[in-house]
C-alpha positions in Angstrom: -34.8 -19.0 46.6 -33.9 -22.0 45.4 -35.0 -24.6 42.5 -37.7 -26.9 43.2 -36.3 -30.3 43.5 -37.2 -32.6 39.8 -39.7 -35.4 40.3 -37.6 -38.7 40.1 -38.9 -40.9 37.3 -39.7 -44.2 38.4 -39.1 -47.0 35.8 -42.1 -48.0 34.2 -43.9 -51.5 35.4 -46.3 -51.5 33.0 -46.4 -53.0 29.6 -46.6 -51.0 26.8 -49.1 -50.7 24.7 -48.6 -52.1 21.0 -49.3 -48.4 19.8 -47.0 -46.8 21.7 -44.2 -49.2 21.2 -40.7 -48.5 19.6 -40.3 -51.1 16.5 -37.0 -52.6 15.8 -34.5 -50.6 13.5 -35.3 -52.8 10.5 -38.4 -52.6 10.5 -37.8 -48.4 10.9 -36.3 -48.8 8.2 -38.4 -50.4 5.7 -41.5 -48.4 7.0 -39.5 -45.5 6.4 -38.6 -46.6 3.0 -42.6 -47.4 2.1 -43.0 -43.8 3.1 -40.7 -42.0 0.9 -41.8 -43.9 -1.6 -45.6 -43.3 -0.8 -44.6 -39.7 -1.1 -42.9 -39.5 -4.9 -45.4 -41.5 -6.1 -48.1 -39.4 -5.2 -46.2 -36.4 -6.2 -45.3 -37.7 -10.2 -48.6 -40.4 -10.5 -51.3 -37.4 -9.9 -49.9 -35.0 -12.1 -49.6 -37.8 -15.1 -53.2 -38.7 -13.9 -54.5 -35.3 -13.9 -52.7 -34.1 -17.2 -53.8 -37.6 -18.9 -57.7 -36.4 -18.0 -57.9 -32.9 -18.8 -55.3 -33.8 -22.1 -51.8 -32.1 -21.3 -49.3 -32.8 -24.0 -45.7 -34.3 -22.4 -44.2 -31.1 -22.4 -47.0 -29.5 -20.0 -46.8 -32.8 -18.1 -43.0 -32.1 -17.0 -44.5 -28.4 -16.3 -46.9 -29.6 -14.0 -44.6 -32.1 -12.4 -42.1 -29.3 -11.5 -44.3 -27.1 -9.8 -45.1 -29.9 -7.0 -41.2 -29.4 -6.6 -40.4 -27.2 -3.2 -38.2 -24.2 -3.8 -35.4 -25.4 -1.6 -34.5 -28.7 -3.4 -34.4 -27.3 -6.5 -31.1 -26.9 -8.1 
């Protein structure tokens, strides 16, 4: 028995839709930047916030900071 034949892709005539568009590499870039970013700042500004409100001293603070740390990048 052989395969089925593949459906041959026809090229696209269509605009695409602002959502589904690719953006340039730049601006990849710099929204991948804002991202990583995004993401250590909520990792270090709500433990400060949290130990500031329930009064951790610094010490506690690093503590706290560390356990948001993921086991496979620590060293």
């Amino acid at each position: 028995m052989s395969p089925l034949p593949r459906p041959r892709r026809r090229p696209s005539t269509q605009p695409v839709h602002p959502v589904d568009a690719v953006p340039p590499p730049g601006r990849l870039a710099v929204y991948g930047l804002q991202h990583v970013l995004a993401f250590y700042a909520g990792a270090v500004v709500v433990p400060i916030l949290l130990a500031n409100a329930i009064g951790l001293d610094e010490r506690q603070l690093i503590h706290l900071i560390n356990a948001d740390d993921p086991p496979h990048q620590r060293g």
